[in-house]
N, CA, C and O atoms as a CHARMM CRD file, in Angstrom:
* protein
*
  312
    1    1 UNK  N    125.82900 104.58000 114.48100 PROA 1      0.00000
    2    1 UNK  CA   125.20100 104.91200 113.22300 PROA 1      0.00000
    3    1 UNK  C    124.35400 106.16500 113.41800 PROA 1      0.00000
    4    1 UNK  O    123.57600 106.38500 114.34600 PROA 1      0.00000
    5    2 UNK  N    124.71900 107.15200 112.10000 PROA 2      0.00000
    6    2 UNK  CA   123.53300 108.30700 112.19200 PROA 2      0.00000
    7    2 UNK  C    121.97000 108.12400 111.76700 PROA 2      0.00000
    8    2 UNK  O    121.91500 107.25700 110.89400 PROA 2      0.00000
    9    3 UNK  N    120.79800 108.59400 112.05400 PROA 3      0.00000
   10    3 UNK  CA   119.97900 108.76000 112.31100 PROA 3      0.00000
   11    3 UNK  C    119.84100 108.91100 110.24600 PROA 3      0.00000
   12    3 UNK  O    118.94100 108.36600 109.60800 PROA 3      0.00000
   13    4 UNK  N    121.23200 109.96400 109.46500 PROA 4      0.00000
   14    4 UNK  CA   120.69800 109.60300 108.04600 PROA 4      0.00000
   15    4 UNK  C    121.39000 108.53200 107.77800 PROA 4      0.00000
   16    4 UNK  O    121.47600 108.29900 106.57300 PROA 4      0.00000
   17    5 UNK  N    121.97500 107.71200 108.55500 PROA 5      0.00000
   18    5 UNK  CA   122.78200 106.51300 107.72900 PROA 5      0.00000
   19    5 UNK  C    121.38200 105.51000 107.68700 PROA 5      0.00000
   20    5 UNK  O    120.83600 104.74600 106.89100 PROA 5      0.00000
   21    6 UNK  N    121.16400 106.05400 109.14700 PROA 6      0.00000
   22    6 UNK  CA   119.71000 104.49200 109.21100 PROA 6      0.00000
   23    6 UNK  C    118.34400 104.82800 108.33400 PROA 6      0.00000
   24    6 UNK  O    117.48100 103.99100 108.06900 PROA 6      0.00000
   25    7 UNK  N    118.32300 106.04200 107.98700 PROA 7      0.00000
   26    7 UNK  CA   117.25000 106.27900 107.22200 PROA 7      0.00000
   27    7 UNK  C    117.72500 105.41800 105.62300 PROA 7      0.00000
   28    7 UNK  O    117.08100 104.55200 105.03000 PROA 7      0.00000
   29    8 UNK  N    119.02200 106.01500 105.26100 PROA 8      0.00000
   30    8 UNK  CA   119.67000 105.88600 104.20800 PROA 8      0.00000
   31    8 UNK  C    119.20200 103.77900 103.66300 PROA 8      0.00000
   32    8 UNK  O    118.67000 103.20000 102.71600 PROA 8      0.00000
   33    9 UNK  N    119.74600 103.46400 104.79500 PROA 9      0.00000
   34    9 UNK  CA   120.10100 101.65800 105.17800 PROA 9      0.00000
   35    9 UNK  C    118.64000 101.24500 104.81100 PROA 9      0.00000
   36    9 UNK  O    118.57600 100.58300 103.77500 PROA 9      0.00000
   37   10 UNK  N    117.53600 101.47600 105.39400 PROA 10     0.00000
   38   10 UNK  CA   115.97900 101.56500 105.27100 PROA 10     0.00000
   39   10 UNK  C    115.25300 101.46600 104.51500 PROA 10     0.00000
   40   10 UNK  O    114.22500 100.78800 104.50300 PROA 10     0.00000
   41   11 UNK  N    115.90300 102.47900 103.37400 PROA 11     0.00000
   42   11 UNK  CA   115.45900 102.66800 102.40500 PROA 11     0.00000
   43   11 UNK  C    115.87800 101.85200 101.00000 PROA 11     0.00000
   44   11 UNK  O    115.20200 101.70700  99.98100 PROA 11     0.00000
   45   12 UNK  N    117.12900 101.40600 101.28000 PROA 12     0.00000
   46   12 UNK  CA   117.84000 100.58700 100.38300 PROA 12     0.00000
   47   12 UNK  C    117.56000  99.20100 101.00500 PROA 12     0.00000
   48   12 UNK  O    118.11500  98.31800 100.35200 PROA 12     0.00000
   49   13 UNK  N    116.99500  98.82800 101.87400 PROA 13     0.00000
   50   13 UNK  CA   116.82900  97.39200 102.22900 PROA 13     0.00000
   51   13 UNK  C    115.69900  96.91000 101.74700 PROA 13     0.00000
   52   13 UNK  O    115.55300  95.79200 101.25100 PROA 13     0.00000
   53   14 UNK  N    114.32100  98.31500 101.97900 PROA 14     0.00000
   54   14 UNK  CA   113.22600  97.89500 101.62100 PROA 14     0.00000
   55   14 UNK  C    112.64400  97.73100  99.95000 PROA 14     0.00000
   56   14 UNK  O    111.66900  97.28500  99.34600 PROA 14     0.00000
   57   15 UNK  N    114.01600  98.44600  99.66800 PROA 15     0.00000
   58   15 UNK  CA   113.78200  98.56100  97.93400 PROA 15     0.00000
   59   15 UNK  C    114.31400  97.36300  97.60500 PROA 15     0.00000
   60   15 UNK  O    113.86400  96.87400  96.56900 PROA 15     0.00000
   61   16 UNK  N    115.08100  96.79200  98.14000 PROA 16     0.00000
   62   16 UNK  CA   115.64300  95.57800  97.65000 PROA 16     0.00000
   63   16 UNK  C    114.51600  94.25700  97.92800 PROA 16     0.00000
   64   16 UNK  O    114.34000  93.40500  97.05800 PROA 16     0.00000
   65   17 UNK  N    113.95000  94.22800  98.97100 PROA 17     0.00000
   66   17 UNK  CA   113.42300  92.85800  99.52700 PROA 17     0.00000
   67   17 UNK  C    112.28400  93.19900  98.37900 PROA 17     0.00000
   68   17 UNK  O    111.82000  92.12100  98.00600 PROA 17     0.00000
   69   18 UNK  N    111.75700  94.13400  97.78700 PROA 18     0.00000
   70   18 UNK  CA   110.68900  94.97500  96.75600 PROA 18     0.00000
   71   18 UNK  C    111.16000  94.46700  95.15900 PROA 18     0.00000
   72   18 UNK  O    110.34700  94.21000  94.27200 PROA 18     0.00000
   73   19 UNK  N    112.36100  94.40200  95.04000 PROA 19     0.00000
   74   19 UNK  CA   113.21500  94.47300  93.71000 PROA 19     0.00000
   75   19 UNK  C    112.77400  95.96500  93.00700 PROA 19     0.00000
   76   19 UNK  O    112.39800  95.95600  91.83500 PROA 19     0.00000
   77   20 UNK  N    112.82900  97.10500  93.68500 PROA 20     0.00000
   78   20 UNK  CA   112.30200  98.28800  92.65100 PROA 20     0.00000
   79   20 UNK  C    113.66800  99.03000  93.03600 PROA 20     0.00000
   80   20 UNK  O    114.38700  98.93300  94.03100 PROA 20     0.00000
   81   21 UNK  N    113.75900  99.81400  91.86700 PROA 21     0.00000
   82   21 UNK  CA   115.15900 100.64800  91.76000 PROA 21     0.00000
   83   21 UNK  C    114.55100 101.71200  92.27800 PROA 21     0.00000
   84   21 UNK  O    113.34900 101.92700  92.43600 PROA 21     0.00000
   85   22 UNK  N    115.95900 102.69200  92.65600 PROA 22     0.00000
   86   22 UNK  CA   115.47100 104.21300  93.72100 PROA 22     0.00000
   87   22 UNK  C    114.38500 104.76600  92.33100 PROA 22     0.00000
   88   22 UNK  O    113.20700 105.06300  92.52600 PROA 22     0.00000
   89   23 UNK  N    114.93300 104.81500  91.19300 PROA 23     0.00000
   90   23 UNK  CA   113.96300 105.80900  90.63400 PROA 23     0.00000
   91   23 UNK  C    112.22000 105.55400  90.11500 PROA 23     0.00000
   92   23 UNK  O    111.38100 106.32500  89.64800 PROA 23     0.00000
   93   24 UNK  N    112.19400 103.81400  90.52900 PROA 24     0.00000
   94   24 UNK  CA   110.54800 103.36800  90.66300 PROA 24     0.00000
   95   24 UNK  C    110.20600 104.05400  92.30200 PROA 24     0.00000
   96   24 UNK  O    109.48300 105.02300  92.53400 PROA 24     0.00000
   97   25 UNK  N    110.85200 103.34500  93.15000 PROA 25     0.00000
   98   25 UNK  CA   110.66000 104.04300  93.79700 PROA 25     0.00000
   99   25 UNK  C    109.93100 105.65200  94.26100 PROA 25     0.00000
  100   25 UNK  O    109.04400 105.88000  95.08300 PROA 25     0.00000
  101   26 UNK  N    110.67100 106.56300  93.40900 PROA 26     0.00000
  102   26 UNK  CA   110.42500 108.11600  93.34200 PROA 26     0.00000
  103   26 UNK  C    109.02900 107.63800  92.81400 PROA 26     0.00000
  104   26 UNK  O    108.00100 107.76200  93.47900 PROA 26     0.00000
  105   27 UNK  N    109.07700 107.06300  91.52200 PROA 27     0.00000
  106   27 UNK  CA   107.68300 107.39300  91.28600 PROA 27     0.00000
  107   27 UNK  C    106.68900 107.31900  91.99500 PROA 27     0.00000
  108   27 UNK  O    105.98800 108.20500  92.48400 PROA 27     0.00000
  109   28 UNK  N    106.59800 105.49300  92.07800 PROA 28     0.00000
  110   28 UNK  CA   105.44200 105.46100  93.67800 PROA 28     0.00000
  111   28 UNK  C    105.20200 105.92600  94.74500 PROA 28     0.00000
  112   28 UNK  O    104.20700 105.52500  95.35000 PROA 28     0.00000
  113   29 UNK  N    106.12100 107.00800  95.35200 PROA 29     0.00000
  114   29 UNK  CA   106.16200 107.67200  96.26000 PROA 29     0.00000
  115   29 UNK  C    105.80400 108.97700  95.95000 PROA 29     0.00000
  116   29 UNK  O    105.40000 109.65400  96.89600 PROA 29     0.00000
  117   30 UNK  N    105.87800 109.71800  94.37600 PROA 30     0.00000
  118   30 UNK  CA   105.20500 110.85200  93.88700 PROA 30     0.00000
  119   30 UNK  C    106.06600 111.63500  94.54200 PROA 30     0.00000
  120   30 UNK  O    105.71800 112.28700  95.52700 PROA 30     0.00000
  121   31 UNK  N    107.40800 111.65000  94.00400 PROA 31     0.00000
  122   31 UNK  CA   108.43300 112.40400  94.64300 PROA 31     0.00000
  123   31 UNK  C    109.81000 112.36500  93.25700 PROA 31     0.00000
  124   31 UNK  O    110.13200 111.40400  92.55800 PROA 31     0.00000
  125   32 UNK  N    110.29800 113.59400  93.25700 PROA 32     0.00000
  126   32 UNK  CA   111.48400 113.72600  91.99400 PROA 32     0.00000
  127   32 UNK  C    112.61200 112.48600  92.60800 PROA 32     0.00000
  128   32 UNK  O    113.07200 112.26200  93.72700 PROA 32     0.00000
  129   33 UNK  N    112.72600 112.03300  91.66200 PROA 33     0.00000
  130   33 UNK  CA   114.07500 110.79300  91.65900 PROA 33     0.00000
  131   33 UNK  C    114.72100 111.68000  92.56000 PROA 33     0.00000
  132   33 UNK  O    114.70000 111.24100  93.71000 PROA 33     0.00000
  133   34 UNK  N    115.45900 113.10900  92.39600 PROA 34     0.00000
  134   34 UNK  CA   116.83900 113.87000  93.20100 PROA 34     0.00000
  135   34 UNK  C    116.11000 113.76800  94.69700 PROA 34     0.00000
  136   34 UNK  O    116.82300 113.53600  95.67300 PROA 34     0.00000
  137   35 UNK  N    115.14800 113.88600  94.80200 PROA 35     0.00000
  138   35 UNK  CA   114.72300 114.02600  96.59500 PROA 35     0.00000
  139   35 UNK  C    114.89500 112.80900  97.13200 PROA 35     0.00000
  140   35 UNK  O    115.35300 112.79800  98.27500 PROA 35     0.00000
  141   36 UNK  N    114.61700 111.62100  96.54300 PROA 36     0.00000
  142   36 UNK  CA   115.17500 110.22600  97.09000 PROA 36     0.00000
  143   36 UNK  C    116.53400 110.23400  97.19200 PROA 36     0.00000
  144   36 UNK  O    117.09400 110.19200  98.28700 PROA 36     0.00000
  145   37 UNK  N    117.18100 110.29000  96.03800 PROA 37     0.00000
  146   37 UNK  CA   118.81600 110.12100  95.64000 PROA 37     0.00000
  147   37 UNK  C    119.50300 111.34300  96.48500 PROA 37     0.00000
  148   37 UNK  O    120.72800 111.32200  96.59500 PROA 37     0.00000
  149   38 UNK  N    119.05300 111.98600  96.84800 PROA 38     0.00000
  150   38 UNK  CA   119.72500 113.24100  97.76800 PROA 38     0.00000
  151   38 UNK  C    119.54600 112.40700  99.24500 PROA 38     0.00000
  152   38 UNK  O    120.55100 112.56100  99.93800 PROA 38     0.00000
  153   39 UNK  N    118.69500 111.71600  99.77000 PROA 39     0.00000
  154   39 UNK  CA   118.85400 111.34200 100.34800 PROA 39     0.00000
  155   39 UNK  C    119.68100 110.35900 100.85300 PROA 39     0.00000
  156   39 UNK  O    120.22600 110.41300 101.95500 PROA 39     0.00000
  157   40 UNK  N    119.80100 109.26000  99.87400 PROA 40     0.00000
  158   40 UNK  CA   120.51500 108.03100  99.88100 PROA 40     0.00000
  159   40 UNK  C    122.23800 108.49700  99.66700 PROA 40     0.00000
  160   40 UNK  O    123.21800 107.77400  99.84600 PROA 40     0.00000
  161   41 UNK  N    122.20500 110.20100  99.15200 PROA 41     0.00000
  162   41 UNK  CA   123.81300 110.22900  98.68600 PROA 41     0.00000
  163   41 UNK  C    124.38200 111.09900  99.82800 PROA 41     0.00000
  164   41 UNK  O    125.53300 111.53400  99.81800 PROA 41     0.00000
  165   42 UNK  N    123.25100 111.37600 101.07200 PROA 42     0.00000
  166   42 UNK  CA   123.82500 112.26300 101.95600 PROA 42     0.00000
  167   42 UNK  C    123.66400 113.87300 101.62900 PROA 42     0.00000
  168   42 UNK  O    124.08200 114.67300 102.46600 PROA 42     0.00000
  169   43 UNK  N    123.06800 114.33500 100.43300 PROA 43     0.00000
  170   43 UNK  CA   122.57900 115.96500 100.03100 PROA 43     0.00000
  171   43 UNK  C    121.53800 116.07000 101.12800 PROA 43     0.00000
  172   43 UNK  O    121.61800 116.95700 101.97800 PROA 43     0.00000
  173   44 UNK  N    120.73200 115.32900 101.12200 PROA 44     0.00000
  174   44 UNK  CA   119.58400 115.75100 102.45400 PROA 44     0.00000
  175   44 UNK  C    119.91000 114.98500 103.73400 PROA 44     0.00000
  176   44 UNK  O    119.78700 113.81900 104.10800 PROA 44     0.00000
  177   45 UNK  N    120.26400 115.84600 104.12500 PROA 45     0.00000
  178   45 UNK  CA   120.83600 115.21100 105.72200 PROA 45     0.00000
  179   45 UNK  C    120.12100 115.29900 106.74300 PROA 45     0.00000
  180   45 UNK  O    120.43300 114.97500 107.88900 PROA 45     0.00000
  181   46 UNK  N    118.66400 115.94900 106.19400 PROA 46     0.00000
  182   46 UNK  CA   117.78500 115.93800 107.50900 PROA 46     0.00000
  183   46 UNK  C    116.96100 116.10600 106.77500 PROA 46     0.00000
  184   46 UNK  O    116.65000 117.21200 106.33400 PROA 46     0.00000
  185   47 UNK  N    116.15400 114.48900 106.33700 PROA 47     0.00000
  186   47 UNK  CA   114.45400 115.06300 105.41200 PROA 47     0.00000
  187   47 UNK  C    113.67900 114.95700 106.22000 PROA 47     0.00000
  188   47 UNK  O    113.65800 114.40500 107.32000 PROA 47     0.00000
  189   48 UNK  N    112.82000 115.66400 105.49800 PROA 48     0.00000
  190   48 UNK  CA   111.29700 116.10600 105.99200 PROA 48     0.00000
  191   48 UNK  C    110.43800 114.69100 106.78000 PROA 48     0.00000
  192   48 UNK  O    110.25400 113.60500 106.23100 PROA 48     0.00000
  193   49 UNK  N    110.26500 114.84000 107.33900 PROA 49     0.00000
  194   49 UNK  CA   108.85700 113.92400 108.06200 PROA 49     0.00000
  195   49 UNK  C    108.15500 113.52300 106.99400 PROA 49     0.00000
  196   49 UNK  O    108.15700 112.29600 106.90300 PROA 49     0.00000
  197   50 UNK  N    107.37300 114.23400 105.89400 PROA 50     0.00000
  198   50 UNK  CA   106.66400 114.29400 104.77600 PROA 50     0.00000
  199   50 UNK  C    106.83400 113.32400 104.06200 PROA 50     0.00000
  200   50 UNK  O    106.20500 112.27300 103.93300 PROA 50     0.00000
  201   51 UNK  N    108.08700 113.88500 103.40800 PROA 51     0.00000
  202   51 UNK  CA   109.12100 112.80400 102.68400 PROA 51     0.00000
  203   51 UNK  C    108.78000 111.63100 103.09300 PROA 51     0.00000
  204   51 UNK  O    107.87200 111.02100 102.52700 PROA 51     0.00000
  205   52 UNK  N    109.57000 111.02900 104.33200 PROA 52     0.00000
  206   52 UNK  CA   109.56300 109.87300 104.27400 PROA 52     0.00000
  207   52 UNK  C    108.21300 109.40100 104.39300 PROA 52     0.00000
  208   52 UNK  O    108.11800 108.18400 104.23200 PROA 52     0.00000
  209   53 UNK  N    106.84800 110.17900 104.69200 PROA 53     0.00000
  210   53 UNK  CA   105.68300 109.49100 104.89200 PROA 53     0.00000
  211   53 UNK  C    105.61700 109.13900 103.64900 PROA 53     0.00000
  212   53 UNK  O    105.31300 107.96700 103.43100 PROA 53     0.00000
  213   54 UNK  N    105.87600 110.03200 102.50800 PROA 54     0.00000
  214   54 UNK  CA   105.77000 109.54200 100.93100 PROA 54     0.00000
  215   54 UNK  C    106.43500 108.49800 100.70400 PROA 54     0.00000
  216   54 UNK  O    105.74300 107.59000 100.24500 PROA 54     0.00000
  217   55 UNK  N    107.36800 108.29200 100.82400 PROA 55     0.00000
  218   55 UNK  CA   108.31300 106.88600 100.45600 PROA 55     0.00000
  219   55 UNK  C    107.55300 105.84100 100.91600 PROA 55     0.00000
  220   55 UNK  O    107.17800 104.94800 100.15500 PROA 55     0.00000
  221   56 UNK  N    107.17300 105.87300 102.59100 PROA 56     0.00000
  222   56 UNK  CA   106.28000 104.91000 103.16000 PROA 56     0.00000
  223   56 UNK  C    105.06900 104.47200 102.15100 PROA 56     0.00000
  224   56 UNK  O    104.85100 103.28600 101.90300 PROA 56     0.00000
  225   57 UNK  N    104.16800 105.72900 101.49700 PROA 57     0.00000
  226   57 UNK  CA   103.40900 105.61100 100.91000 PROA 57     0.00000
  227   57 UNK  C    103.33300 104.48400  99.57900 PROA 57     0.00000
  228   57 UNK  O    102.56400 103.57300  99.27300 PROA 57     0.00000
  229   58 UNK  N    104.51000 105.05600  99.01200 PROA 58     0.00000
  230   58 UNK  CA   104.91100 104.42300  97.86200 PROA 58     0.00000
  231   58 UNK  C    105.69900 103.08200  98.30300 PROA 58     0.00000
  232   58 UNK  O    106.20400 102.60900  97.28500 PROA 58     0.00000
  233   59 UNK  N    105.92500 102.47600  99.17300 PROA 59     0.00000
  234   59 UNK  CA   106.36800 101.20600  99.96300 PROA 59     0.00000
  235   59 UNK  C    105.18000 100.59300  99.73500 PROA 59     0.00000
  236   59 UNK  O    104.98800  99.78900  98.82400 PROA 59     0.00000
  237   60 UNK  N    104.46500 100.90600 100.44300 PROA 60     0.00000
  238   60 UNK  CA   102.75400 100.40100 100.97000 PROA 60     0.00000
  239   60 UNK  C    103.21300 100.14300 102.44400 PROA 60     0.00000
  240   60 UNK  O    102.59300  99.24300 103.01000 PROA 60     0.00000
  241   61 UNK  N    104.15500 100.75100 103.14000 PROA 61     0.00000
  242   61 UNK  CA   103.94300 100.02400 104.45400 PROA 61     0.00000
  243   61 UNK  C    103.50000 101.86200 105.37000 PROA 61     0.00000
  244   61 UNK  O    103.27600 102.89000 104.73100 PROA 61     0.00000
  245   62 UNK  N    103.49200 101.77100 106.71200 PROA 62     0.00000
  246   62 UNK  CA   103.42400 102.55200 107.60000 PROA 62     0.00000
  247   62 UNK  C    104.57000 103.48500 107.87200 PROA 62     0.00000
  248   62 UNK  O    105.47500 103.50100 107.03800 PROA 62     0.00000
  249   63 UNK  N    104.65500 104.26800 108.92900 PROA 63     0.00000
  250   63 UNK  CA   106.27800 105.21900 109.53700 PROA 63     0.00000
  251   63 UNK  C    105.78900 104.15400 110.37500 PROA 63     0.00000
  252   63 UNK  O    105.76900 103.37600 109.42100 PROA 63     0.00000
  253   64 UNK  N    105.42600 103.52600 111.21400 PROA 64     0.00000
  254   64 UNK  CA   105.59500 102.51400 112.25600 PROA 64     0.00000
  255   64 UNK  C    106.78800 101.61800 111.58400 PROA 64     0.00000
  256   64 UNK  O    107.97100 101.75700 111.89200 PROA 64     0.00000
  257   65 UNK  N    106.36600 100.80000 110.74400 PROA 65     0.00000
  258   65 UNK  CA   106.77000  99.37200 110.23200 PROA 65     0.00000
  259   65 UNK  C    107.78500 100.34900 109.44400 PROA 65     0.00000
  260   65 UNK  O    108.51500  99.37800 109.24700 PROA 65     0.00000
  261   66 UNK  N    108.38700 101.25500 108.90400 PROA 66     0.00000
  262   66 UNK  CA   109.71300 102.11200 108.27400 PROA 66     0.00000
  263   66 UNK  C    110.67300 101.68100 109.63400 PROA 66     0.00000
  264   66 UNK  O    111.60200 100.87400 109.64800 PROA 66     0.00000
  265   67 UNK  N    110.17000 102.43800 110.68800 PROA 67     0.00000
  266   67 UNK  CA   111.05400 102.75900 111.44400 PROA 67     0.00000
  267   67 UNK  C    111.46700 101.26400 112.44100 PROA 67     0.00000
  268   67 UNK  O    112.52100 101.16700 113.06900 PROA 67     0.00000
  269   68 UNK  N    110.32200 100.12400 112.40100 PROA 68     0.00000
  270   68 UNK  CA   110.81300  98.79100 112.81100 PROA 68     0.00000
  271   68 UNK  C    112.18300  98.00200 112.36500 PROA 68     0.00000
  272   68 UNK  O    112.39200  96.90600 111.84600 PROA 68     0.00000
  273   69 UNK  N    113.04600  99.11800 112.83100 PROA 69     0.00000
  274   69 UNK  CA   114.23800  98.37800 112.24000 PROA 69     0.00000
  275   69 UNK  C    115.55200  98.67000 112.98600 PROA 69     0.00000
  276   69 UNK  O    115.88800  99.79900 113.34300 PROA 69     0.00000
  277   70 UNK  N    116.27400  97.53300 113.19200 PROA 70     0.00000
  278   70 UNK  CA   117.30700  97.40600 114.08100 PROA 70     0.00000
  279   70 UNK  C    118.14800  98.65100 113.87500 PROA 70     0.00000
  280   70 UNK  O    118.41900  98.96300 115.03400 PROA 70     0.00000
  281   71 UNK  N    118.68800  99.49400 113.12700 PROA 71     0.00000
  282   71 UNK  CA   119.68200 100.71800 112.85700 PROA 71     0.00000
  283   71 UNK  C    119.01300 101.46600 113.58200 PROA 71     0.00000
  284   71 UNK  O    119.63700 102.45800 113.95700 PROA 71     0.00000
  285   72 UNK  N    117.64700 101.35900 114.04400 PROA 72     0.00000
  286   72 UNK  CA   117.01200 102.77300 114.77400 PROA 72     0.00000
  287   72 UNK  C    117.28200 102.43800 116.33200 PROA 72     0.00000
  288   72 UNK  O    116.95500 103.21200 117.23100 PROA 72     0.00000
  289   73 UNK  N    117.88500 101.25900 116.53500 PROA 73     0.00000
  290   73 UNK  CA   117.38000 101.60000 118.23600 PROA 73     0.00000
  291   73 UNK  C    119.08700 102.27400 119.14000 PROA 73     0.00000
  292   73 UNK  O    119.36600 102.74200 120.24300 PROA 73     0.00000
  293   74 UNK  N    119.65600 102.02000 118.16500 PROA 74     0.00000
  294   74 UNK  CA   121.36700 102.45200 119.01800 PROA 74     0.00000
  295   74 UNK  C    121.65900 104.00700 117.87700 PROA 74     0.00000
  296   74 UNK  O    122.67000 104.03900 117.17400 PROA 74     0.00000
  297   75 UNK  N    120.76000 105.03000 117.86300 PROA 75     0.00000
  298   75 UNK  CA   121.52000 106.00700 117.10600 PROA 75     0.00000
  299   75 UNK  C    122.26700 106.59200 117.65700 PROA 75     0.00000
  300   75 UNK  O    122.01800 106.70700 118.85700 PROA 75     0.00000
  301   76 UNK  N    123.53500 107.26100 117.15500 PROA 76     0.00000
  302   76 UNK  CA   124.68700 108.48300 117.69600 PROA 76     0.00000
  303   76 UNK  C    123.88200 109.63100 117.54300 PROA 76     0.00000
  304   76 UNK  O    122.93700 109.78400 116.76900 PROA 76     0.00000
  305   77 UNK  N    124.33600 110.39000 118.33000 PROA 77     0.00000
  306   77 UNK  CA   123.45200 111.89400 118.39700 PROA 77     0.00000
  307   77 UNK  C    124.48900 112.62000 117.14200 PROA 77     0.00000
  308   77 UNK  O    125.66200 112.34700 116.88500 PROA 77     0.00000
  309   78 UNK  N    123.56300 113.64400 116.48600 PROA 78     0.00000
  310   78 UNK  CA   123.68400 114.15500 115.40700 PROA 78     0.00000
  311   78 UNK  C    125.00900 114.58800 115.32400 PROA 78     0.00000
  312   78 UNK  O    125.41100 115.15600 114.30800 PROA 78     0.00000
């Protein structure tokens, strides 16, 4: 798995266990719906650090507890 599949996987798991759609999401994270959805559709294939601290933000969790997740520990190199 790539490094954006597991970001991709992450992000759609935590929205789900949440019940919020990508574009609540954007909001709580204070980010345009397309910068999430570019992500999840593969347009951003390498986001920002930033980014995802925002998503985290709008989660309520940490980049620690983001990245606590089984897709991160076996990645394929880019």
């Amino acid at each position: 798995m790539t490094a954006q599949q597991a970001v991709r996987n992450r992000i759609l798991q935590l929205c789900g266990e949440r019940n919020i759609t990508i574009n609540r999401l954007a909001t709580l994270a204070a980010l345009p719906p397309s910068s999430v959805k570019n992500i999840l559709y593969g347009k951003s294939q390498n986001p920002k650090l930033l980014t995802i601290k925002l998503i985290c933000d709008g989660l309520g969790i940490t980049l620690s507890q983001f990245f606590d997740a089984d897709d991160f520990l076996d990645l394929d190199e880019p």
